[in-house]
mmCIF file of the protein (N, C-alpha, C, O) and its ligand, coordinates in Angstrom:
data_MODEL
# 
_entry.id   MODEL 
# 
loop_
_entity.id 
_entity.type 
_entity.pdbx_number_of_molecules 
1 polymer     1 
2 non-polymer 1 
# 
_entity_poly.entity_id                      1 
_entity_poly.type                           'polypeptide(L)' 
_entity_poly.nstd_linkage                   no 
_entity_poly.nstd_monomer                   no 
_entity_poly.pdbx_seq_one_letter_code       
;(UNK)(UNK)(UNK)(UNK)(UNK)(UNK)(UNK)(UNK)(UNK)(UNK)(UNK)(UNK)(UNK)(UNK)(UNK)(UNK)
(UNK)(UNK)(UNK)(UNK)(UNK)(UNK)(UNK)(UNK)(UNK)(UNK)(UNK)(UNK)(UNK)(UNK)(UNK)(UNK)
(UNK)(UNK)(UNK)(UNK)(UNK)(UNK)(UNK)(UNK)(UNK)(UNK)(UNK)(UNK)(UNK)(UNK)(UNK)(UNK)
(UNK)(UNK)(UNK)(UNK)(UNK)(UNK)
;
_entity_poly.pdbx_seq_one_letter_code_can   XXXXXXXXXXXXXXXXXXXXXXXXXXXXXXXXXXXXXXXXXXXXXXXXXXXXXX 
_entity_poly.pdbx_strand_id                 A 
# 
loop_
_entity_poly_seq.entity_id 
_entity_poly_seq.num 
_entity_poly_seq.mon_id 
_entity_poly_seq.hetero 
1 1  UNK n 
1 2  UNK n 
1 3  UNK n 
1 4  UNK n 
1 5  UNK n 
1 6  UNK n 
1 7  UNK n 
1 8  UNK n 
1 9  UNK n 
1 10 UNK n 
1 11 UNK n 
1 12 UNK n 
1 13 UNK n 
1 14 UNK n 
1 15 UNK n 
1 16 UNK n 
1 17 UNK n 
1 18 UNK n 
1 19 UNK n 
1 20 UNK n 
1 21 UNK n 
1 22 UNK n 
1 23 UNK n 
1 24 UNK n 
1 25 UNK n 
1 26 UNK n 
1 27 UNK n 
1 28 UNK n 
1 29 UNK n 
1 30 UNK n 
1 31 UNK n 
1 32 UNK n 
1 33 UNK n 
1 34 UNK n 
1 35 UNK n 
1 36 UNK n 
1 37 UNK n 
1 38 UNK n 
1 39 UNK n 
1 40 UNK n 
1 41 UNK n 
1 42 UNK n 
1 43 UNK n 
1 44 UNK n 
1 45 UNK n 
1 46 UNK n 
1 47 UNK n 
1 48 UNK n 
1 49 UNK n 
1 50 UNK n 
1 51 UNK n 
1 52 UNK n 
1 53 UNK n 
1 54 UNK n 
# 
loop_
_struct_asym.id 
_struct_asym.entity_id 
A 1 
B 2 
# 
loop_
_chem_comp.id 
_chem_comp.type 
_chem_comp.mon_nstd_flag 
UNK 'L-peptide linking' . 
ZN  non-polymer         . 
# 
_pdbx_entity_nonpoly.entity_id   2 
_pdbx_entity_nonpoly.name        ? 
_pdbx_entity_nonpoly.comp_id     ZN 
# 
_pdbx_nonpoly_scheme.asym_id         B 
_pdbx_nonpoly_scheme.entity_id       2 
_pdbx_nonpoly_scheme.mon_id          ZN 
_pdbx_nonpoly_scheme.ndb_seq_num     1 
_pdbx_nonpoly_scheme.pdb_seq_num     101 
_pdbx_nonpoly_scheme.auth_seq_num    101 
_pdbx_nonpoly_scheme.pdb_mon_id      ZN 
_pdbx_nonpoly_scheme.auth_mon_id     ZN 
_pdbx_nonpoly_scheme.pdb_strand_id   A 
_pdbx_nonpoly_scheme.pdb_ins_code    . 
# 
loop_
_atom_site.group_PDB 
_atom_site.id 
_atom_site.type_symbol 
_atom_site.label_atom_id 
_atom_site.label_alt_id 
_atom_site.label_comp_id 
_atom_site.label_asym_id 
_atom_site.label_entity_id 
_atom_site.label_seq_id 
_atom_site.pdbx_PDB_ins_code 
_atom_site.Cartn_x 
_atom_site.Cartn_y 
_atom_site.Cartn_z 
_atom_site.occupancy 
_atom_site.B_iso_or_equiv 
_atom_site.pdbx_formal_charge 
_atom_site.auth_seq_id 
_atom_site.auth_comp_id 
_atom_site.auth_asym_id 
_atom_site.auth_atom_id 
_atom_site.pdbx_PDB_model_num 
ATOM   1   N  N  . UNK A 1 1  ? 7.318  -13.440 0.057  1.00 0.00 ? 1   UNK A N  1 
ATOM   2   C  CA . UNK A 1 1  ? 7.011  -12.803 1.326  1.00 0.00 ? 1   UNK A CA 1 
ATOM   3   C  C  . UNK A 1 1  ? 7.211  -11.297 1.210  1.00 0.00 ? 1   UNK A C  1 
ATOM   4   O  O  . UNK A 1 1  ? 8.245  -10.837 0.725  1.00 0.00 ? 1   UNK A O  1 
ATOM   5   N  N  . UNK A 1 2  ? 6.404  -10.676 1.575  1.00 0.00 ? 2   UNK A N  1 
ATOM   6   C  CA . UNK A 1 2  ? 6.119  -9.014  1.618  1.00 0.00 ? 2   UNK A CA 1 
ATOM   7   C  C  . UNK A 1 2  ? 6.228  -8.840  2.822  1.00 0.00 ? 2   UNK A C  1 
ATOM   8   O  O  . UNK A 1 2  ? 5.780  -9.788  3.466  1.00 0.00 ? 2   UNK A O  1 
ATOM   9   N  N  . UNK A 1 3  ? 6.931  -7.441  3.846  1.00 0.00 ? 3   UNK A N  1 
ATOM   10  C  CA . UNK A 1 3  ? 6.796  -6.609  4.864  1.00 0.00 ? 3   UNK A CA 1 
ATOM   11  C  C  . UNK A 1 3  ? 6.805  -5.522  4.440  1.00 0.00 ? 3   UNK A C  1 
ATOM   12  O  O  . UNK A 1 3  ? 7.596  -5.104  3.594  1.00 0.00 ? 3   UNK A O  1 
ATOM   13  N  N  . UNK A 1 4  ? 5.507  -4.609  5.215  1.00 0.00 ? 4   UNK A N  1 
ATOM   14  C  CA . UNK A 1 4  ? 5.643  -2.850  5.252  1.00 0.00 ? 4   UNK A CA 1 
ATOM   15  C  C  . UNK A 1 4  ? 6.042  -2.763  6.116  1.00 0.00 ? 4   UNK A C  1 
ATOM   16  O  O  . UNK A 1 4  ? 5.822  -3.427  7.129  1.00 0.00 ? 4   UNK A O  1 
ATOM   17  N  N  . UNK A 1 5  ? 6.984  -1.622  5.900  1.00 0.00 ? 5   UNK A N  1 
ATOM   18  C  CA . UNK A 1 5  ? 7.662  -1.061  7.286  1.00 0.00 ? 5   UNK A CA 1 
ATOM   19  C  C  . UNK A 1 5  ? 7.708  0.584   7.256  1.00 0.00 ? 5   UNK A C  1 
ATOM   20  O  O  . UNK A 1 5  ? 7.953  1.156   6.194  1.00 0.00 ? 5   UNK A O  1 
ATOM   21  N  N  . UNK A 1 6  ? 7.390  1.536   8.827  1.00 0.00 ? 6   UNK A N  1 
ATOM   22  C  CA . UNK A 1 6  ? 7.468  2.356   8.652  1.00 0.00 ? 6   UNK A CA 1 
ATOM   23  C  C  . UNK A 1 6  ? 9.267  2.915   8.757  1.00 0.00 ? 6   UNK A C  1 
ATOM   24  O  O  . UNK A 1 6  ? 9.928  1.940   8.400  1.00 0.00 ? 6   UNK A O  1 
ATOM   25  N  N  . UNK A 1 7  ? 10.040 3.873   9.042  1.00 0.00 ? 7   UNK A N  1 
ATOM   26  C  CA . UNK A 1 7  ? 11.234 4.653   8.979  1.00 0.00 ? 7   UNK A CA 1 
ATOM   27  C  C  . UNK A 1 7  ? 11.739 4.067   10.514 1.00 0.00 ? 7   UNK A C  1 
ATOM   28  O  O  . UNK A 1 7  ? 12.914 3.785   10.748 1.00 0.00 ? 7   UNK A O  1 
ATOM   29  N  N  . UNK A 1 8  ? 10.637 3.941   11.503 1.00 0.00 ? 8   UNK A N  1 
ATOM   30  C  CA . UNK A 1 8  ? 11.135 3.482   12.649 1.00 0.00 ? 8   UNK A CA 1 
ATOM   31  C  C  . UNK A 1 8  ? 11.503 1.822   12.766 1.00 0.00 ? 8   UNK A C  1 
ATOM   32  O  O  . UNK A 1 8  ? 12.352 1.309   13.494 1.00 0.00 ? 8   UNK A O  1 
ATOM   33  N  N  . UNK A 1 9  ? 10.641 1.201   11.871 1.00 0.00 ? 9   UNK A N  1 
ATOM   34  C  CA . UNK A 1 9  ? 10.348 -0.655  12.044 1.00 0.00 ? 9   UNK A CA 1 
ATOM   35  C  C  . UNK A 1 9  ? 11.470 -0.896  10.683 1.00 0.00 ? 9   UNK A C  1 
ATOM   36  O  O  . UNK A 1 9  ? 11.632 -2.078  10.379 1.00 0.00 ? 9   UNK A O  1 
ATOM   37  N  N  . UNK A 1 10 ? 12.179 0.053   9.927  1.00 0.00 ? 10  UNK A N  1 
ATOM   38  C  CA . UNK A 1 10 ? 12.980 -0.445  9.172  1.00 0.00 ? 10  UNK A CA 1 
ATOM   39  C  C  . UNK A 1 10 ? 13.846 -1.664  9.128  1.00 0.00 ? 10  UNK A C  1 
ATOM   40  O  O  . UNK A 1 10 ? 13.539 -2.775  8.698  1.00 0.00 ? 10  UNK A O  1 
ATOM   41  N  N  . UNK A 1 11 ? 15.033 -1.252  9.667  1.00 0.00 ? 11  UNK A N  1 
ATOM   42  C  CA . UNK A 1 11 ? 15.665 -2.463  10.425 1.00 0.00 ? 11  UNK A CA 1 
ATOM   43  C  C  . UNK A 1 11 ? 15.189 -3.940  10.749 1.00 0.00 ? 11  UNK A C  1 
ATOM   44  O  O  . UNK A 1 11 ? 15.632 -5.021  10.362 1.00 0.00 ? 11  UNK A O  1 
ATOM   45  N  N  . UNK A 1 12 ? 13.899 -3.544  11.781 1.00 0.00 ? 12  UNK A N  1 
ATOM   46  C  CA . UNK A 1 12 ? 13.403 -4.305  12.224 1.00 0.00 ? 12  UNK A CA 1 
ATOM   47  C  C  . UNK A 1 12 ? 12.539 -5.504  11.228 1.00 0.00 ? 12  UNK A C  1 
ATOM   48  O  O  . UNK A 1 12 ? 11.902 -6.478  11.627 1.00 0.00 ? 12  UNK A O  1 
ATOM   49  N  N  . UNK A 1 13 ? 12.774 -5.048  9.826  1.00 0.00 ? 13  UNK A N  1 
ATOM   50  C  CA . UNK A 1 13 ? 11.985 -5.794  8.969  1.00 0.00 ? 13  UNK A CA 1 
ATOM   51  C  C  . UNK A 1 13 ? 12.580 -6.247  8.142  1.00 0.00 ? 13  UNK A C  1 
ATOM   52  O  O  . UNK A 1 13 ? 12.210 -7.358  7.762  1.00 0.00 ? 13  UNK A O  1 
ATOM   53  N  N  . UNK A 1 14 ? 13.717 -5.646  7.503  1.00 0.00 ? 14  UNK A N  1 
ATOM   54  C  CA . UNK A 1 14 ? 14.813 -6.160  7.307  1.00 0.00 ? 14  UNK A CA 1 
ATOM   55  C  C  . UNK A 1 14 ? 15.408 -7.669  7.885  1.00 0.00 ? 14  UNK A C  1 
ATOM   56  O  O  . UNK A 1 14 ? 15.547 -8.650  7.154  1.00 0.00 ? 14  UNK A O  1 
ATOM   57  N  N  . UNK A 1 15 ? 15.759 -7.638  9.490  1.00 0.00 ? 15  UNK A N  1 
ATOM   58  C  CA . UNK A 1 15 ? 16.411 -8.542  9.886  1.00 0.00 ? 15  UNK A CA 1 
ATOM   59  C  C  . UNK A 1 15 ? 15.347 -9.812  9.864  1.00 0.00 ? 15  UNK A C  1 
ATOM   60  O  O  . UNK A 1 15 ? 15.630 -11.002 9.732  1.00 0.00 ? 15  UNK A O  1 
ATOM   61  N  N  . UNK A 1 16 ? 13.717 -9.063  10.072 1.00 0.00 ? 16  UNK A N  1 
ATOM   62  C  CA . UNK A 1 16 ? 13.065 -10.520 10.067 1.00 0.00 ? 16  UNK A CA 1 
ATOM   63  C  C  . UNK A 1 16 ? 13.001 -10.838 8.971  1.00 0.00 ? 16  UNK A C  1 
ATOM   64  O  O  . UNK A 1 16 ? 13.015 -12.040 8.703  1.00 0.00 ? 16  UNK A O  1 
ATOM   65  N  N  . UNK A 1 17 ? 12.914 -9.931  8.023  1.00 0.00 ? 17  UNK A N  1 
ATOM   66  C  CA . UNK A 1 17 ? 13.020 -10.779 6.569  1.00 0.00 ? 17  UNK A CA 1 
ATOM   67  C  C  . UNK A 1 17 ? 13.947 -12.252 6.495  1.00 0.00 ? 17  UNK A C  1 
ATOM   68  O  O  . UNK A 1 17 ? 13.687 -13.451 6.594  1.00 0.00 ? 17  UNK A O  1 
ATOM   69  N  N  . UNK A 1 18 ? 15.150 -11.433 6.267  1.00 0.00 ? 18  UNK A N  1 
ATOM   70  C  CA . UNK A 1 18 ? 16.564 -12.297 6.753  1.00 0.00 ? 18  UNK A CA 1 
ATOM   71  C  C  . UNK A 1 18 ? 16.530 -13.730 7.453  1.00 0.00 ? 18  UNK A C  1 
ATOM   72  O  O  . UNK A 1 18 ? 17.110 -14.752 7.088  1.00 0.00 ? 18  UNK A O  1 
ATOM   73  N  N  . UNK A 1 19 ? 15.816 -13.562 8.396  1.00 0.00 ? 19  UNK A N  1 
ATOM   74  C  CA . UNK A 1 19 ? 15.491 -14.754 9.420  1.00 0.00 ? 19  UNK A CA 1 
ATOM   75  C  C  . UNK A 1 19 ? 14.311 -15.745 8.634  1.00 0.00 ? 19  UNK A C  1 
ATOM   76  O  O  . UNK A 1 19 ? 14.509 -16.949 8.471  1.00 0.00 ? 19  UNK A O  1 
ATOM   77  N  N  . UNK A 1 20 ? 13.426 -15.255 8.310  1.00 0.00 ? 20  UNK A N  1 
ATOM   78  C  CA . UNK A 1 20 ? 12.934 -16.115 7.899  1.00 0.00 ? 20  UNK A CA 1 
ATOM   79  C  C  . UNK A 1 20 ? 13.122 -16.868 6.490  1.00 0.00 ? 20  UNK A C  1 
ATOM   80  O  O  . UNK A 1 20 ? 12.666 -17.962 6.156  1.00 0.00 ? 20  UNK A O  1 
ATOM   81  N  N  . UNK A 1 21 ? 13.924 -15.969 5.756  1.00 0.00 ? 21  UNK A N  1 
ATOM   82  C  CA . UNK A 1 21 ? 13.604 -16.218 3.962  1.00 0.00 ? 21  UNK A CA 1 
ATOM   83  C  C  . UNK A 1 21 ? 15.270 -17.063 4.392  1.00 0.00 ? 21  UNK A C  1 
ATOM   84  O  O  . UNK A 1 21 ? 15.206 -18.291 4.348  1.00 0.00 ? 21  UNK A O  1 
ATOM   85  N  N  . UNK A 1 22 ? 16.530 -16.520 4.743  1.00 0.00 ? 22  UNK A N  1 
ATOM   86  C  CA . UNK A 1 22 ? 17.403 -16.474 4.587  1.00 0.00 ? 22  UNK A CA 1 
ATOM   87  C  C  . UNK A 1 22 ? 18.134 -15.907 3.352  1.00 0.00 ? 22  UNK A C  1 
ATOM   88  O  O  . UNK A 1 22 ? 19.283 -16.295 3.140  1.00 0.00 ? 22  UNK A O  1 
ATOM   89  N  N  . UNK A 1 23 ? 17.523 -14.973 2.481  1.00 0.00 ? 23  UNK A N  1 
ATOM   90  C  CA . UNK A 1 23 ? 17.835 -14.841 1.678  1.00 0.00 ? 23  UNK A CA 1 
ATOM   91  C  C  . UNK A 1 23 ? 17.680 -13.112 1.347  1.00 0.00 ? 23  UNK A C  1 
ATOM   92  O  O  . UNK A 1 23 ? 16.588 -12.552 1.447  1.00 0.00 ? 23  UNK A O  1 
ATOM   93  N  N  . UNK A 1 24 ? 18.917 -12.398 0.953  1.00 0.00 ? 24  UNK A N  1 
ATOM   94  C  CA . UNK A 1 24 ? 18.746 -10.746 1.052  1.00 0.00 ? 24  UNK A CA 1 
ATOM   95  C  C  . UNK A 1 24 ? 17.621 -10.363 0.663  1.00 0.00 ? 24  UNK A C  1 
ATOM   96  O  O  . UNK A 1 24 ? 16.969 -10.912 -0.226 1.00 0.00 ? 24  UNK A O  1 
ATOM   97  N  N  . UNK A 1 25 ? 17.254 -9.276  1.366  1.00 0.00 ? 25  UNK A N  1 
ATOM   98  C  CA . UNK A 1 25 ? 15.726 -8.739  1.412  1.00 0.00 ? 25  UNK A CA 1 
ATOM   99  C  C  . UNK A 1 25 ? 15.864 -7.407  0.367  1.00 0.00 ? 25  UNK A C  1 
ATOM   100 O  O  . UNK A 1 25 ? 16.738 -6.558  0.545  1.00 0.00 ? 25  UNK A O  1 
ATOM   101 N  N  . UNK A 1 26 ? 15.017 -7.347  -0.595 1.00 0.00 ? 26  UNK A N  1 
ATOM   102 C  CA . UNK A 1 26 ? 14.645 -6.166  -1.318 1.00 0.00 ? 26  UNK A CA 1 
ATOM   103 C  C  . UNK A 1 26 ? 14.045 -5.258  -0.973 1.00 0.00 ? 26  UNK A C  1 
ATOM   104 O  O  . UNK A 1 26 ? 12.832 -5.455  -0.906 1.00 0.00 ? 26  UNK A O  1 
ATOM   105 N  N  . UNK A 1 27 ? 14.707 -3.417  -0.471 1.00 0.00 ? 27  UNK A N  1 
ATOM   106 C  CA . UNK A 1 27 ? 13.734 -2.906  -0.077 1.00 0.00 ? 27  UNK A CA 1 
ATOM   107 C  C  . UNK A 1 27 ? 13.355 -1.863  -0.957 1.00 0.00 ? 27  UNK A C  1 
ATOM   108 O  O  . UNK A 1 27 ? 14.197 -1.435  -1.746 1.00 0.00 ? 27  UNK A O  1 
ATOM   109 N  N  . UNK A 1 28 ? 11.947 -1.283  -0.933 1.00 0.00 ? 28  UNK A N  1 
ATOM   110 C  CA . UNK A 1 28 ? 11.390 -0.044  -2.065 1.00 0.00 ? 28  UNK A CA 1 
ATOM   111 C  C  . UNK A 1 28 ? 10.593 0.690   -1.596 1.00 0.00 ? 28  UNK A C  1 
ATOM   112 O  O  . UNK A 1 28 ? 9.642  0.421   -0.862 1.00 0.00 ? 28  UNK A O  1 
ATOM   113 N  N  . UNK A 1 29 ? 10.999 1.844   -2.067 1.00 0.00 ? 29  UNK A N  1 
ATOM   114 C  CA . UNK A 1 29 ? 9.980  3.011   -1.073 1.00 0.00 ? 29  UNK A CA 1 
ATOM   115 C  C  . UNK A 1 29 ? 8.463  2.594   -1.663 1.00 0.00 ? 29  UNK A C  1 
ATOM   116 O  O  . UNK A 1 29 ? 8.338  2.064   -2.767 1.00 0.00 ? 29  UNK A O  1 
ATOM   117 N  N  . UNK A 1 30 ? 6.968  2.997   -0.506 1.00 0.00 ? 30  UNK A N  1 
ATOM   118 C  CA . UNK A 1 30 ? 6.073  2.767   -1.619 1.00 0.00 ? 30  UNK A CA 1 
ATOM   119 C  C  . UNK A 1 30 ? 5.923  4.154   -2.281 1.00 0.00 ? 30  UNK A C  1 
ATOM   120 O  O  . UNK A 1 30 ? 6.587  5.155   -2.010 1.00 0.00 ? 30  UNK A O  1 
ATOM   121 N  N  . UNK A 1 31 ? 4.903  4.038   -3.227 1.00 0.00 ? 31  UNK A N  1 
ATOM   122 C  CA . UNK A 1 31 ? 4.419  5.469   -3.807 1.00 0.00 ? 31  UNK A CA 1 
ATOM   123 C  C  . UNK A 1 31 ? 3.243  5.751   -3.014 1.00 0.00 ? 31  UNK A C  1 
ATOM   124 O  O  . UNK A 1 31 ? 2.645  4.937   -2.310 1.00 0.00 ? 31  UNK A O  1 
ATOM   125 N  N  . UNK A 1 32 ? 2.870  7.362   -3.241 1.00 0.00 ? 32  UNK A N  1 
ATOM   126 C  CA . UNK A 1 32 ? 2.337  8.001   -2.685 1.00 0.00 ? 32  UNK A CA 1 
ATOM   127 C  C  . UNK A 1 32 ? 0.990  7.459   -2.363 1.00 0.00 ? 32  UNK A C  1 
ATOM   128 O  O  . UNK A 1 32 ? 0.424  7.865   -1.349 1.00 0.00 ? 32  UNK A O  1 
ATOM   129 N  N  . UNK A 1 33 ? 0.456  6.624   -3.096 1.00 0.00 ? 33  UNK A N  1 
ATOM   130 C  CA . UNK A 1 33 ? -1.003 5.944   -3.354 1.00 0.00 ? 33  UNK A CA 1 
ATOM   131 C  C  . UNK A 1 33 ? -0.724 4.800   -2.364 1.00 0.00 ? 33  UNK A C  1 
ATOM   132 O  O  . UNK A 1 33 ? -1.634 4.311   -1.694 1.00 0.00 ? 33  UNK A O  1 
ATOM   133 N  N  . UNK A 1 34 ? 0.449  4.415   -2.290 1.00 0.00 ? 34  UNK A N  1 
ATOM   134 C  CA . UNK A 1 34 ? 0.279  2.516   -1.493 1.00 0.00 ? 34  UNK A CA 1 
ATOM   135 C  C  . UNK A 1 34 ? 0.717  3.845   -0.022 1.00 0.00 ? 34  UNK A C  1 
ATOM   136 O  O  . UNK A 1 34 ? -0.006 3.619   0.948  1.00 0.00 ? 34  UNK A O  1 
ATOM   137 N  N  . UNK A 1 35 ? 1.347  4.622   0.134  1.00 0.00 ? 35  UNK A N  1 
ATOM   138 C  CA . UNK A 1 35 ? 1.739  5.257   1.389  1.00 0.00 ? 35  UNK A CA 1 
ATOM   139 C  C  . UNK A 1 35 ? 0.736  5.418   2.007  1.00 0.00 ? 35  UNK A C  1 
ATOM   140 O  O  . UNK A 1 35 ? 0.842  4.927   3.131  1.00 0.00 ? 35  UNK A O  1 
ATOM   141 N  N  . UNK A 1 36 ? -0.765 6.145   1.715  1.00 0.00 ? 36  UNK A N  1 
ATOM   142 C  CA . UNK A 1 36 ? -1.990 5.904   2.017  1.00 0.00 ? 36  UNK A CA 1 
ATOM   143 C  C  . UNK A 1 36 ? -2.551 5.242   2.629  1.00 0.00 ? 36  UNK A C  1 
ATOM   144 O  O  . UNK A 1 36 ? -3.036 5.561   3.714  1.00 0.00 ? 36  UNK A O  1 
ATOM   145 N  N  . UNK A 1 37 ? -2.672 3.738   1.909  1.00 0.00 ? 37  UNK A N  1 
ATOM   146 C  CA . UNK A 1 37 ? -3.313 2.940   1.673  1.00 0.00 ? 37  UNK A CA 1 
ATOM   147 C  C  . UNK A 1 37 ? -2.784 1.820   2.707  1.00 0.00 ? 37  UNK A C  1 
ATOM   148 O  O  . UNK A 1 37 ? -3.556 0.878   2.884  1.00 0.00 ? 37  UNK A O  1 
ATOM   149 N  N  . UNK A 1 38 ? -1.490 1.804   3.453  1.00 0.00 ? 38  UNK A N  1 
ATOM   150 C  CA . UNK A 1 38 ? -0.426 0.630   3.917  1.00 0.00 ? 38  UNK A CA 1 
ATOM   151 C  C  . UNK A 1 38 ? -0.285 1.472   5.092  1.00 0.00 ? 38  UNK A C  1 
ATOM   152 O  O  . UNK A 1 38 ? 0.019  2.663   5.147  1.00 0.00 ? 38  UNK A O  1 
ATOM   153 N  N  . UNK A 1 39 ? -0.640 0.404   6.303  1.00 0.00 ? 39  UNK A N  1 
ATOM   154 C  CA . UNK A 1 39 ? 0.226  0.763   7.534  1.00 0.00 ? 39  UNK A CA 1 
ATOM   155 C  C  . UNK A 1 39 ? 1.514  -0.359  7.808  1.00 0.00 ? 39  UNK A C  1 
ATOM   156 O  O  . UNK A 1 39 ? 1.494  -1.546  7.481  1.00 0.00 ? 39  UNK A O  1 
ATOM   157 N  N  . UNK A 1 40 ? 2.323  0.163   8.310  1.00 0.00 ? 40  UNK A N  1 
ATOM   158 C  CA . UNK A 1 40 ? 3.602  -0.571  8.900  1.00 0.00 ? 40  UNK A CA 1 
ATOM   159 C  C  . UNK A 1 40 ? 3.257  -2.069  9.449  1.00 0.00 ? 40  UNK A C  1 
ATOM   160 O  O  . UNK A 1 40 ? 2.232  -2.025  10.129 1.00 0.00 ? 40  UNK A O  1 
ATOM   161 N  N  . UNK A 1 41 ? 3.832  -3.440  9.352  1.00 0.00 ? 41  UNK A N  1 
ATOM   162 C  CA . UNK A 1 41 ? 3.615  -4.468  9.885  1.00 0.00 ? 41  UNK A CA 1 
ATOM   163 C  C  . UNK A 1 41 ? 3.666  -4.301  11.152 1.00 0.00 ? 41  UNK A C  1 
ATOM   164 O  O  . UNK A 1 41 ? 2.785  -4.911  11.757 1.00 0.00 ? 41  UNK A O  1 
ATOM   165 N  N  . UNK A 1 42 ? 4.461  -3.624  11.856 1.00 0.00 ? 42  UNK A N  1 
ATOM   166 C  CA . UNK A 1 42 ? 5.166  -3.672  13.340 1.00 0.00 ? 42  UNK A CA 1 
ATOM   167 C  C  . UNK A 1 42 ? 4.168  -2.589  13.840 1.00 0.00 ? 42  UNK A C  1 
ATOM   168 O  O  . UNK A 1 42 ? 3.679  -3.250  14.756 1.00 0.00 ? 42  UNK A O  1 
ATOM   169 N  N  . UNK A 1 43 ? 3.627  -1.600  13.884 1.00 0.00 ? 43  UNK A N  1 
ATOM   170 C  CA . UNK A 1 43 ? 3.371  -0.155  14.257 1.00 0.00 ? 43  UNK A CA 1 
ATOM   171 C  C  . UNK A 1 43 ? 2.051  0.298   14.027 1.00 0.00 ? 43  UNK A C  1 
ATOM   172 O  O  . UNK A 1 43 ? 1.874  -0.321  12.977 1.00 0.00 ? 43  UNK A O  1 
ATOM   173 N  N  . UNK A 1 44 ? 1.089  0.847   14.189 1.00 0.00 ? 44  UNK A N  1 
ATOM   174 C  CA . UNK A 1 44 ? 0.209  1.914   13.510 1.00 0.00 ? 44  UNK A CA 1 
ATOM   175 C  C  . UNK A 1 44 ? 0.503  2.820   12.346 1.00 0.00 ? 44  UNK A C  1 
ATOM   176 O  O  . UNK A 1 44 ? -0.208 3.257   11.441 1.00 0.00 ? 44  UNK A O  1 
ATOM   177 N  N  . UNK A 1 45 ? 1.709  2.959   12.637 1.00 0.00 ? 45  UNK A N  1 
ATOM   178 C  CA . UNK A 1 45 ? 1.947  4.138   11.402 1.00 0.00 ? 45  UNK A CA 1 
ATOM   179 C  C  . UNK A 1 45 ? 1.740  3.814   9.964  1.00 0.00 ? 45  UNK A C  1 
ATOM   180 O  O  . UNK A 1 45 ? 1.365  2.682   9.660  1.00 0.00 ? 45  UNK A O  1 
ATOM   181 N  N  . UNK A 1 46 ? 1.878  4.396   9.381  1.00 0.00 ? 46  UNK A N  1 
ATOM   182 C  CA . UNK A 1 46 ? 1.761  4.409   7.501  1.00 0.00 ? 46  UNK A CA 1 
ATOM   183 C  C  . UNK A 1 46 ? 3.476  3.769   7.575  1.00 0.00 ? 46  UNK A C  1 
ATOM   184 O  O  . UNK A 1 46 ? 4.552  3.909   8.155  1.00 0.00 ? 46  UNK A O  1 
ATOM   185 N  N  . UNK A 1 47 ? 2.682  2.898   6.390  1.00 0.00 ? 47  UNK A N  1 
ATOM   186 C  CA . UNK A 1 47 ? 4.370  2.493   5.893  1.00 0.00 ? 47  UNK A CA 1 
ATOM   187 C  C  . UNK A 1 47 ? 5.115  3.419   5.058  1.00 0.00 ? 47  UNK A C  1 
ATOM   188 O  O  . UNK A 1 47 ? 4.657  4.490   4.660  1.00 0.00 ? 47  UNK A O  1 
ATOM   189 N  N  . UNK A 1 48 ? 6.672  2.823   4.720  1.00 0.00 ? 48  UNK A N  1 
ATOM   190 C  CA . UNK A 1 48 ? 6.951  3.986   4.317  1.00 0.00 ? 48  UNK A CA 1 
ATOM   191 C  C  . UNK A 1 48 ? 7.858  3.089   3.164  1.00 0.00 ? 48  UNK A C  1 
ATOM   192 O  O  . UNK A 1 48 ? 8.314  3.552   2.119  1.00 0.00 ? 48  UNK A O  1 
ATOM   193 N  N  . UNK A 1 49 ? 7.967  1.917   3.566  1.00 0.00 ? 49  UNK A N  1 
ATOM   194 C  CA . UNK A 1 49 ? 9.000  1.141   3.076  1.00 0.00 ? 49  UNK A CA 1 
ATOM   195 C  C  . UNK A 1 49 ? 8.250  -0.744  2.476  1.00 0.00 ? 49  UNK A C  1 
ATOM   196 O  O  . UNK A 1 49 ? 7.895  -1.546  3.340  1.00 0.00 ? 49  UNK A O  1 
ATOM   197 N  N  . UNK A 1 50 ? 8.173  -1.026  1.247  1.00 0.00 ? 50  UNK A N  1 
ATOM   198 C  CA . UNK A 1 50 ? 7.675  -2.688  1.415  1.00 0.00 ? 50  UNK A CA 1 
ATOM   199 C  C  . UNK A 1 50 ? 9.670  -3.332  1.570  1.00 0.00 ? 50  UNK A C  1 
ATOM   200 O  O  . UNK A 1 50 ? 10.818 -2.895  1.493  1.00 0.00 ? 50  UNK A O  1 
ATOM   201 N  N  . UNK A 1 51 ? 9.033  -4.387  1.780  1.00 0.00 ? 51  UNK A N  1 
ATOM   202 C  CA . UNK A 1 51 ? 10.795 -5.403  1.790  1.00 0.00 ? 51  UNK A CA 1 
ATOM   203 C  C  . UNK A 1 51 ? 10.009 -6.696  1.417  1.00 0.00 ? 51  UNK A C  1 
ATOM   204 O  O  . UNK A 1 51 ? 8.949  -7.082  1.911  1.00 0.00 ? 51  UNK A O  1 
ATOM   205 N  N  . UNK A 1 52 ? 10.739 -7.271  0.459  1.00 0.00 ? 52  UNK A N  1 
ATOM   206 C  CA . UNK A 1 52 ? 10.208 -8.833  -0.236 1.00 0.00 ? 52  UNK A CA 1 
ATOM   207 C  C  . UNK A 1 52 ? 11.706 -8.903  -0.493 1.00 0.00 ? 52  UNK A C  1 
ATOM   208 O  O  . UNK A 1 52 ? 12.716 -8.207  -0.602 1.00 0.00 ? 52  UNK A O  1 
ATOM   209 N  N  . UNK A 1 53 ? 11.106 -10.559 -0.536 1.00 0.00 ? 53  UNK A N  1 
ATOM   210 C  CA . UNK A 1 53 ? 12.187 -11.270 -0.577 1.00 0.00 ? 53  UNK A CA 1 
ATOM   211 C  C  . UNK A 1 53 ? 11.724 -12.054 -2.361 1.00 0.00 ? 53  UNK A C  1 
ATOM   212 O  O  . UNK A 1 53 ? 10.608 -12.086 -2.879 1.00 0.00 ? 53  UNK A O  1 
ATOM   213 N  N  . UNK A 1 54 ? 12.889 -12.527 -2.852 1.00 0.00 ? 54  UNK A N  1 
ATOM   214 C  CA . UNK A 1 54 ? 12.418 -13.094 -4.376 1.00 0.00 ? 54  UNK A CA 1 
ATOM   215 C  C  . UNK A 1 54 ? 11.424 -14.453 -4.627 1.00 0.00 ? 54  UNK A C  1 
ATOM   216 O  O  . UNK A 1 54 ? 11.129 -14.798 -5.771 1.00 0.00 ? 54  UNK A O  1 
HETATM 217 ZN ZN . ZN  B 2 .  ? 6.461  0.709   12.421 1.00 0.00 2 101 ZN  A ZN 1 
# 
């Protein structure tokens, strides 16, 4: 399971990670090319952040 999240939906993607996987969530900034390319799950904005779980 993958979430983008922007700086504001952080948290917020985090904890659903959590909830659904039950299992700690990995987070990684993207690079400049996926920053582009990726808006936030929660938001309009550009992501800023993916979170997967293993
Ligand atoms: Zn957002």
């Amino acid at each position: 399971m993958k979430v983008y999240s922007c700086e504001t939906h952080i948290n917020h993607a985090l904890d659903m990670l959590v909830a659904e996987t039950k299992e700690f969530p990995i987070m990684e900034q993207l690079n400049d090319e996926e920053k582009l390319s990726t808006n936030c799950s929660y938001c309009e904005e550009k992501a800023t952040y993916i979170v997967s779980s293993k």
